[in-house]
C-alpha positions as CSV (number, residue, x, y, z in Angstrom):
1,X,-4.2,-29.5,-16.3
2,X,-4.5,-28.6,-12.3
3,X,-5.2,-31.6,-10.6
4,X,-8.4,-31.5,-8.7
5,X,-7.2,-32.5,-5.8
6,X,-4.9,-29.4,-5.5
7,X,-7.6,-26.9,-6.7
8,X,-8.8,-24.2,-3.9
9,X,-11.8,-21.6,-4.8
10,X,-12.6,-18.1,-3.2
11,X,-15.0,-16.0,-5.1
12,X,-12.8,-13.0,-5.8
13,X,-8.7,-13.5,-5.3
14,X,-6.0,-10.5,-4.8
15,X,-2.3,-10.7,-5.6
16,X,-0.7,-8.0,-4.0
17,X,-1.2,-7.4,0.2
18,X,-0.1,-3.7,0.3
19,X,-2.5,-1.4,1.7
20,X,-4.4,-1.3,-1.8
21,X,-4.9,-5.0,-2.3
22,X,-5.8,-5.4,2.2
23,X,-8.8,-2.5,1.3
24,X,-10.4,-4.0,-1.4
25,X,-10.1,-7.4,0.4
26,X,-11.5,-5.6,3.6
27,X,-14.4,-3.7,2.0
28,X,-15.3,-7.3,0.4
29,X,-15.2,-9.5,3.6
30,X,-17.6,-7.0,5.3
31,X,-19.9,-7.6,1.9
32,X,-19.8,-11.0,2.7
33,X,-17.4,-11.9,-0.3
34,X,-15.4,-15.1,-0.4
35,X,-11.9,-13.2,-0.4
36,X,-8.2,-14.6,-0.6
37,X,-5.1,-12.3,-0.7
38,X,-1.8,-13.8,-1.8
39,X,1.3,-11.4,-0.9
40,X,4.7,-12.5,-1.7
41,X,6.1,-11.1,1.7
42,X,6.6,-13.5,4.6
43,X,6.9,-10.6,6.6
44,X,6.1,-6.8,7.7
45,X,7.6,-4.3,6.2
46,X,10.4,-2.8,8.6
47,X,10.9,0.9,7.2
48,X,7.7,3.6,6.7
49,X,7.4,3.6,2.9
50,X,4.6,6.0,2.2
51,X,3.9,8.0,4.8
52,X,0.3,10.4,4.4
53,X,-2.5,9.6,4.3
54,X,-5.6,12.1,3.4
55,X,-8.8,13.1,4.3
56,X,-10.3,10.5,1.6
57,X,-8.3,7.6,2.8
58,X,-9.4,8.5,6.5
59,X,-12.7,8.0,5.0
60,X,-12.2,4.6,3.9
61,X,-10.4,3.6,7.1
62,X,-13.7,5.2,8.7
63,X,-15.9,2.7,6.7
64,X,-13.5,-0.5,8.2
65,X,-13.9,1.1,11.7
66,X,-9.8,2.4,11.5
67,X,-9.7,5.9,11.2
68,X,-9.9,6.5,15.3
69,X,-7.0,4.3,15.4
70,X,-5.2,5.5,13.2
71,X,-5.5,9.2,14.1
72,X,-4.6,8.8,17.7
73,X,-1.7,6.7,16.6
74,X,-0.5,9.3,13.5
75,X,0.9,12.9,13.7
76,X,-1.9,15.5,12.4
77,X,-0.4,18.1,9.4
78,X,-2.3,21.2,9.4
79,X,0.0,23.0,6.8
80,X,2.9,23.3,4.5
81,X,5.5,26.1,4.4
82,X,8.5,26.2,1.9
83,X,12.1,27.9,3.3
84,X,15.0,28.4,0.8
85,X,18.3,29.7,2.4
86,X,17.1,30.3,6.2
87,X,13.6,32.3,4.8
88,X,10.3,31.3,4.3
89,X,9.3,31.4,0.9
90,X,5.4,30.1,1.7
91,X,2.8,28.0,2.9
92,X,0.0,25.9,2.2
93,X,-3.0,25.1,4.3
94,X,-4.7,21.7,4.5
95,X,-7.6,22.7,6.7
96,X,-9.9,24.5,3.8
97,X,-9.8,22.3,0.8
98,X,-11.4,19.2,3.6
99,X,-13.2,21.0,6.7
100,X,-14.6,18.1,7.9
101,X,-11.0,16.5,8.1
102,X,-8.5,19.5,8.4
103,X,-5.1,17.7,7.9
104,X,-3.3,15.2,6.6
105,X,-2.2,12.2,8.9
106,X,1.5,11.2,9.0
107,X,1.0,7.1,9.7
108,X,4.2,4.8,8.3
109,X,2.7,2.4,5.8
110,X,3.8,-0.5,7.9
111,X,1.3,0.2,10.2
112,X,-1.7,1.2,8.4
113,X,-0.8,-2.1,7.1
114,X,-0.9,-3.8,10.0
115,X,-4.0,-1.9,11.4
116,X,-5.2,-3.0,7.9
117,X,-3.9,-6.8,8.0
118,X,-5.5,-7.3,11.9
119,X,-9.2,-6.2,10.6
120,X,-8.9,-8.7,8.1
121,X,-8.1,-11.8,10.0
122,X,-11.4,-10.1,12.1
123,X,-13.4,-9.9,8.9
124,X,-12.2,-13.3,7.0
125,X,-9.9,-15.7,9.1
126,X,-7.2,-17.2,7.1
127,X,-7.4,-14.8,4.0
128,X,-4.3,-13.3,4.0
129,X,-2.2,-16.0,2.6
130,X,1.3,-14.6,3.0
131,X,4.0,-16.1,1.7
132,X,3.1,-16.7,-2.0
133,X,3.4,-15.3,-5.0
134,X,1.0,-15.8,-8.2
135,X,2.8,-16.7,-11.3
136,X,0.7,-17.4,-14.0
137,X,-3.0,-17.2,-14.6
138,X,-5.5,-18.1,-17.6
139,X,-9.4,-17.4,-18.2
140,X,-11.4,-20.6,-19.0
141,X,-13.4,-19.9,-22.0
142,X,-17.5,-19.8,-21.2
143,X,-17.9,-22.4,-22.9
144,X,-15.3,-24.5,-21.8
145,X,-16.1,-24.0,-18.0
146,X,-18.1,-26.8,-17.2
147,X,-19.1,-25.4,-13.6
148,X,-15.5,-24.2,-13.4
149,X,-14.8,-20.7,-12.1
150,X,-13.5,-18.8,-15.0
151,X,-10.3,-17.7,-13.6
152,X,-7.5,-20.5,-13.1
153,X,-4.4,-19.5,-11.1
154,X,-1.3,-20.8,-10.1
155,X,1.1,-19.2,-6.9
156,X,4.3,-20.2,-5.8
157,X,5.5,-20.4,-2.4
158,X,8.1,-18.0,-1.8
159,X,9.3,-18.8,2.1
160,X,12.9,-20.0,1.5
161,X,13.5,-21.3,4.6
162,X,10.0,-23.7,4.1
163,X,10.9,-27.1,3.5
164,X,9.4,-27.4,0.7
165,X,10.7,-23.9,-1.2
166,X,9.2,-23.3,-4.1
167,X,5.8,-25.3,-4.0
168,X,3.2,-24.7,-5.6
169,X,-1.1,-23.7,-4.6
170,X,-3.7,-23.9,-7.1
171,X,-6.8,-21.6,-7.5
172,X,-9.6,-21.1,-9.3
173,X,-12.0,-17.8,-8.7
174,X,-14.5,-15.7,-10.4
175,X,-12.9,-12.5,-10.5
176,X,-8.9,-12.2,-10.6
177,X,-7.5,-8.3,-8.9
178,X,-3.9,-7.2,-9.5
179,X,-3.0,-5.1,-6.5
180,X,0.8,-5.9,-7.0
181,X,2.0,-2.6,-7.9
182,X,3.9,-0.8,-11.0
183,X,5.6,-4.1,-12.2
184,X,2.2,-6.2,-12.3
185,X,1.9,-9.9,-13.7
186,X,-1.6,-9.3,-13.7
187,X,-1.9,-6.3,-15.6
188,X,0.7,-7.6,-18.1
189,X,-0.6,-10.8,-18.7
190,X,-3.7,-9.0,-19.1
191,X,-2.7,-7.0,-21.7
192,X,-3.5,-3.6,-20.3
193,X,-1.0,-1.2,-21.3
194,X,0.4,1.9,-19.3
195,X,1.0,5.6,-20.5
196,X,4.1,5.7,-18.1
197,X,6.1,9.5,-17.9
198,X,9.8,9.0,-16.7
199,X,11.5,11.4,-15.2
200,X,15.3,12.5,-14.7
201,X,14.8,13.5,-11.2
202,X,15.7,11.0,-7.8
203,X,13.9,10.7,-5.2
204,X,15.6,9.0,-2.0
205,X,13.4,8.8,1.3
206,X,14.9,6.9,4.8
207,X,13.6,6.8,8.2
208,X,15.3,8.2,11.3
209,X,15.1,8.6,14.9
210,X,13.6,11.3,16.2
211,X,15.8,14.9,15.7
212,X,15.9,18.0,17.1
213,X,13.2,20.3,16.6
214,X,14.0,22.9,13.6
215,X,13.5,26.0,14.8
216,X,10.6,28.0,14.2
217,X,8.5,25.7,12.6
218,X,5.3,24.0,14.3
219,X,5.0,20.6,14.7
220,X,1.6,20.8,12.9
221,X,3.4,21.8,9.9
222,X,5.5,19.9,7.1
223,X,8.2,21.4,5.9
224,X,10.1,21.7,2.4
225,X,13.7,23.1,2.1
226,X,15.4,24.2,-1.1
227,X,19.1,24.3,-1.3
228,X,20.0,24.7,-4.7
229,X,19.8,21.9,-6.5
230,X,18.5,19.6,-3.6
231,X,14.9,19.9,-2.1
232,X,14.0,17.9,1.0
233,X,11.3,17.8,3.0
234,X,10.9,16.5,6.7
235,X,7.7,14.0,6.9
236,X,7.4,13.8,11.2
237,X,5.2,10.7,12.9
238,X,5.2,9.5,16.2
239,X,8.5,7.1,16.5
240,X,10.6,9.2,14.6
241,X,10.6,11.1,11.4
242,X,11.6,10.2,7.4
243,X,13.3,12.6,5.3
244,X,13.1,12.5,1.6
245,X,15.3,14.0,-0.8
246,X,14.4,15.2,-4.7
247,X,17.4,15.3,-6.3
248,X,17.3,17.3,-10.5
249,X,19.5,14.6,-12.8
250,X,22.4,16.0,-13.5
251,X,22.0,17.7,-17.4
């Protein structure tokens, strides 16, 4: 039993502060929602992750008053185009299938996580409680509330140089959201099961500086290369570039 003394509310809590878990705690703050996020990470990411983001995620950064931001800081894509052994084999254009947003926009995660982090602090003060990670959960019976919120949670601090490592936050809340990607406590605890599809193949992406331009190609353009077995692709934004790399298991 939590000590009530220890106990600290919010109306809706998030596990998980990638750029999933700061929307949803974004869209609620401007609703006027009682919002906390716990992420485990005491700090930024250092490396661009995932790097695109489209037409219908501009729209959601629109709604939080990001997208301007984030398009004059991000590299527009206009197209595709494939090239196997010096040749183009074809392209693909972005510009039809969303004509009110023609492209894709090349932003490393790290900083639509940051744009993303900053409008929170704006919306909510204090919500982003970084640093700890949830660890076990339970859902008070209705019954058995007795003007308890239903959802009783526990997170552990996870800032090794603190010194107190390891302590430990109480919370209670009405709604619990697991935003805390493919390996979720939430969704496991929860019992919600997951059709997963594995696949032979690896993919390995890294960030670089800044290359020289490949020849022939437009900078509005990303483009794939297939070399027999390996296909990359070259993803450009404004500090540099990251290049991934599918590579077929070997059978």
């Amino acid at each position: 039993m939590m000590a009530a003394s220890t106990v600290r509310s919010c109306d809706v809590l998030i596990t998980g502060g990638g750029p999933t878990g700061l929307v949803l705690a974004c869209l609620l703050a401007m609703e006027g929602v009682d919002v906390v996020l716990l992420e485990r990470r005491t700090q930024p990411r250092g490396h661009s992750r995932a790097i695109g983001l489209h037409p219908p995620a501009l729209a959601v950064l629109e709604r939080l008053g990001l997208a301007s931001t984030a398009v004059n800081e991000g590299a527009r894509v206009h197209a595709g185009a494939a090239y196997s052994r010096g040749r183009r084999q074809g392209a693909l254009s972005f510009e039809r299938a969303w004509p009110e947003t023609p492209f894709v926009l090349t932003l490393p995660q790290n900083r639509t996580e940051a744009l993303l982090s900053e409008r929170l602090e704006q919306l909510a003060p204090g919500a982003l409680q970084s640093g700890w990670e949830l660890t076990e959960f339970t859902e008070v019976p209705n019954g058995e509330q007795q003007g308890r919120q239903p959802i009783q949670a526990t997170a552990r601090a996870t800032n090794s140089g603190s010194p107190d490592p390891g302590v430990e936050t109480h919370w209670e809340a009405e709604i619990l959201n697991g935003a805390d990607g493919p390996h979720s406590l939430v969704r496991r605890m929860s019992g919600i099961s997951v059709q997963a599809k594995v696949v032979d193949d690896t993919y390995i992406m890294g960030d670089f500086a800044q290359p020289p331009p490949i020849p022939n190609i437009a900078k509005r353009q990303r483009p794939f290369f297939w070399n027999q077995p390996v296909l990359w692709s070259r993803f450009r934004y404004p500090d540099g570039c990251a290049v991934g790399w599918r590579i077929p298991a070997q059978r």
